[in-house]
C-alpha positions as CSV (number, residue, x, y, z in Angstrom):
1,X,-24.8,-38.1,10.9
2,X,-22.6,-39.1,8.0
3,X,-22.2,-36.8,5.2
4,X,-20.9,-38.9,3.0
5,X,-24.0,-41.7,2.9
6,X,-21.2,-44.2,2.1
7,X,-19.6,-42.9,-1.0
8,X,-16.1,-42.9,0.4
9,X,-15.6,-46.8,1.1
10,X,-14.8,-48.8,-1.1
11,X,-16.7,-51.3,-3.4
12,X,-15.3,-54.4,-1.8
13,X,-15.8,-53.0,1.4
14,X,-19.6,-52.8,0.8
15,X,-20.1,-56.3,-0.4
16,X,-18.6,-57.5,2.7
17,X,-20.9,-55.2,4.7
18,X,-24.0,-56.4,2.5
19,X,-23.1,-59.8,2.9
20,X,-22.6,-59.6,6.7
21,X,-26.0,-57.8,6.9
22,X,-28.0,-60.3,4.8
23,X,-26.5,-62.8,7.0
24,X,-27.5,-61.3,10.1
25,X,-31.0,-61.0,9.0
26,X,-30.7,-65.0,7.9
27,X,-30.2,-65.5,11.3
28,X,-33.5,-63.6,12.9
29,X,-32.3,-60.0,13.2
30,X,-34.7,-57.1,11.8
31,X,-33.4,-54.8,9.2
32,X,-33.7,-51.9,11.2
33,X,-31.6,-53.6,13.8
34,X,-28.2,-54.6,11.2
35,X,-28.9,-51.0,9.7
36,X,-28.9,-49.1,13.2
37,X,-25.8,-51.1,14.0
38,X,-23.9,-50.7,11.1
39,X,-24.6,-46.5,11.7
40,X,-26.5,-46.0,8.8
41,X,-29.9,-45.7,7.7
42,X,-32.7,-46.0,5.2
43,X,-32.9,-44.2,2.2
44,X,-35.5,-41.5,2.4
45,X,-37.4,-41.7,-0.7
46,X,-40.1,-38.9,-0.2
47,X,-37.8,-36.3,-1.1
């Protein structure tokens, strides 16, 4: 599992991921699917 949960790319890096993402889920593919591919992960929010 990554350690870093993203920090270390870059801003412009992540829109382009976000973009690709919200794109793929346009186009009929769950969430959990694009965030599974992508290798990462939901944030946990009952902590």
């Amino acid at each position: 599992m990554r350690e870093d949960g993203g920090r270390q790319i870059s801003h412009a890096t992540l829109e382009e991921i976000r973009i690709r993402a919200v794109k793929r889920v346009e186009a009929g593919a769950s969430p959990e699917d694009v965030i599974r591919t992508l290798g990462f992960s939901r944030a946990r929010t009952d902590e």
